[in-house]
C-alpha positions in Angstrom: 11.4 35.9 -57.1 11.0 34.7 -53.6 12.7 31.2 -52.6 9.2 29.8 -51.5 7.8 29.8 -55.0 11.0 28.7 -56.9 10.7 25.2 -58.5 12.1 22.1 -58.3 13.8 22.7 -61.4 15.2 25.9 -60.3 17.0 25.1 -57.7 18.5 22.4 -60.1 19.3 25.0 -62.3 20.7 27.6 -59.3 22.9 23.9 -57.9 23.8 23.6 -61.8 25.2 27.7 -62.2 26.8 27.5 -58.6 28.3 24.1 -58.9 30.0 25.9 -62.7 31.1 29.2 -61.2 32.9 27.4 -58.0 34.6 24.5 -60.1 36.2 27.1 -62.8 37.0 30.2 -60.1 38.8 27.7 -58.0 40.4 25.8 -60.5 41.4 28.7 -62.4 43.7 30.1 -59.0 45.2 26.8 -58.1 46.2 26.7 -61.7 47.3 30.1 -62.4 49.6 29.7 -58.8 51.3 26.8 -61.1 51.2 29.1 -64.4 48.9 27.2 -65.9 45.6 29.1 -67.8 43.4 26.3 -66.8 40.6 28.1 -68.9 41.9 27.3 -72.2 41.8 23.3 -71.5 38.3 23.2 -69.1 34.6 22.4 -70.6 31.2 22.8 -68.8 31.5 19.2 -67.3 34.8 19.4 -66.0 33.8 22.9 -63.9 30.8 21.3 -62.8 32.2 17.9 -61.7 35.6 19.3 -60.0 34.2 20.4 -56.8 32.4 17.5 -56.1 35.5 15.3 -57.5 37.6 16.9 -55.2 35.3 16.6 -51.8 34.9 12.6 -52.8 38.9 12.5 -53.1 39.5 14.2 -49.7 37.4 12.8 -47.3 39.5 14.7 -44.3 38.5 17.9 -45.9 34.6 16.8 -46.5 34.3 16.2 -43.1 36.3 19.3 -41.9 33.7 20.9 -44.6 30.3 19.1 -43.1 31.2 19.4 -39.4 32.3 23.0 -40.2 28.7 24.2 -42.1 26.4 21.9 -39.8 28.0 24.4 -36.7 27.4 27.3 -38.7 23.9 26.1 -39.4 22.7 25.5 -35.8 24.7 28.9 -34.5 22.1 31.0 -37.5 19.3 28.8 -36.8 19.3 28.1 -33.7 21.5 29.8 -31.2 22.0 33.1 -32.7 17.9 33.7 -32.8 17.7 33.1 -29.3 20.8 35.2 -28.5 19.0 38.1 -29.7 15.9 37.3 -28.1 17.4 37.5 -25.0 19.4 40.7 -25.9 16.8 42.6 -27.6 15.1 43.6 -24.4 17.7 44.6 -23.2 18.4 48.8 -22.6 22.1 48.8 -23.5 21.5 46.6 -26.8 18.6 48.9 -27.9 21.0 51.9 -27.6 23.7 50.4 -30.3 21.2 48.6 -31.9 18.4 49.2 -34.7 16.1 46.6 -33.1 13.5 46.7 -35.4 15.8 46.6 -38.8 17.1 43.7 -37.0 13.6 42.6 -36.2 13.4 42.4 -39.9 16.7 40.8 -41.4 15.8 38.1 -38.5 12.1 37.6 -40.2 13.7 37.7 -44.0 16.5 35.2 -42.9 14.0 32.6 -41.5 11.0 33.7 -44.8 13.7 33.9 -47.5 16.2 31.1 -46.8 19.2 33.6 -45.5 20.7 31.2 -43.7 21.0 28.9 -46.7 22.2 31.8 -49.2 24.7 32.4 -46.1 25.8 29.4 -45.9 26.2 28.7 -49.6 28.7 32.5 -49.7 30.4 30.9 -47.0 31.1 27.3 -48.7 31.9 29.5 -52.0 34.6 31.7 -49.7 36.3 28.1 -48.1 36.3 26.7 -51.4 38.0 28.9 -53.4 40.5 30.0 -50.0 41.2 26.2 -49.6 42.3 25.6 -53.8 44.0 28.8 -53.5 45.9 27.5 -50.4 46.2 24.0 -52.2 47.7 25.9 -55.3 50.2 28.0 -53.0 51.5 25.1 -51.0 51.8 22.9 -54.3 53.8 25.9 -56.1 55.9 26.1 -52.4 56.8 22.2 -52.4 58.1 22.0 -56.1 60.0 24.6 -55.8 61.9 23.6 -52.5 61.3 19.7 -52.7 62.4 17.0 -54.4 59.4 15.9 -57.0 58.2 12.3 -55.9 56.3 10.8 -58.8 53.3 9.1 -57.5 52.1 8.1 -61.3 53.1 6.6 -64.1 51.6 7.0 -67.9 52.0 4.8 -70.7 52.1 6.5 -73.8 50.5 5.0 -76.7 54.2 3.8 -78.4 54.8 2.5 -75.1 57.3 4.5 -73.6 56.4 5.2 -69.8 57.5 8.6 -67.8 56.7 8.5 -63.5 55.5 11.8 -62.5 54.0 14.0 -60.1 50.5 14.2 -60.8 48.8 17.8 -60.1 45.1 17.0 -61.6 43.3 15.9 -64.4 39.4 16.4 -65.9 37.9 14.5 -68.8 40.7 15.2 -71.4 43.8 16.4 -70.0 46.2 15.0 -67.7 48.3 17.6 -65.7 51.9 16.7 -64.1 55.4 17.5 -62.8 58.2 15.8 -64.3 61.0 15.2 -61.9 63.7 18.2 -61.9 61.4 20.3 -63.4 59.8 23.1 -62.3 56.7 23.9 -64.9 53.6 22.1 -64.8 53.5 20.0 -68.0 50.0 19.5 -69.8 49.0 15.8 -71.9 46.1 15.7 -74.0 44.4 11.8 -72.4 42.9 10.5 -75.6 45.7 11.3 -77.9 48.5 10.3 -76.4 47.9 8.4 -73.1 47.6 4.8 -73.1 47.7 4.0 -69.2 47.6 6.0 -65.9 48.9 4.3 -63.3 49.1 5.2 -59.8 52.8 4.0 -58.1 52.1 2.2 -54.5 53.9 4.3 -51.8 56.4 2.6 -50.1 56.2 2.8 -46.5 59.0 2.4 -44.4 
């Protein structure tokens, strides 16, 4: 099925599948760095809302993200097209150069929204390269650092415990407790009563 005669609702559906995929693949490495099997406490909403989460949390790395892509998209859209223009005529480019299979991926990029599909590989690579990255330097900071908590949960009989929070989706709250080294996992609903967030102190 060609892009021009997909639906509304399709590309709904083709956000909704995309939007899945990325949110457990790069979840799943950032927690398995941390020895975690992220897969075992994930549902449908949490995949599909993590990515999107994560951008709204980071805004250095949504702009890095937008300014990154919008280059990408004018450089296929815009400068590469006339690049080749220019270059196609040219005798030396013909000899290394399959102009007219060229001539074609050039016409199917522009008819079938290549750049878009090229674009959204590309935003799939980063993604999951930046979690991974995320995961690697978390594991790397534990393990030489001192653990800061920057959290503290009330538990439902009151006690309280100030740790190092390392995510959470819609039922479980993941953390480091200071001097150790394994990534500890608390059901919300069951046992949490508060989440608070400890002020930094600047100095």
């Amino acid at each position: 099925m060609e892009d021009e005669k997909l639906s509304l609702q399709e590309y709904f559906y083709i956000a909704y599948i995309y939007l899945i995929i990325l949110g457990i693949v790069s979840d799943a490495l950032f927690y398995g760095i941390l020895k975690v099997s992220y897969l075992n406490y994930i549902t449908i909403l949490d995949a599909l809302i993590s990515p999107i989460s994560l951008l709204t949390n980071n805004w250095k790395i949504s702009i890095f993200l937008i300014v990154f892509l919008g280059l990408v998209y004018v450089y296929f859209t815009k400068l590469m097209p006339k690049l080749y223009q220019k270059l196609r005529v040219k005798k030396w480019y013909a000899k290394i150069n399959d102009i007219k299979k060229w001539d074609k991926r050039f016409e199917q990029m522009d008819r079938k929204g290549g750049v878009i599909k090229a674009m959204a590989l590309m935003f799939f690579i980063m993604f999951v390269s930046m979690r991974l990255g995320m995961g690697l330097g978390t594991k790397h900071r534990i393990n030489t650092k001192e653990v800061i908590p920057n959290y503290t949960l009330v538990f439902k009989d009151n006690s309280t415990l100030d740790v190092k929070k390392i995510g959470q989706n819609s039922m479980y709250f993941f953390y480091f407790i200071p001097g150790e080294t394994e990534v500890t996992v608390t059901p919300i609903s069951d046992n949490l009563k508060q989440i608070k967030r400890i002020p930094k102190k600047f100095k």
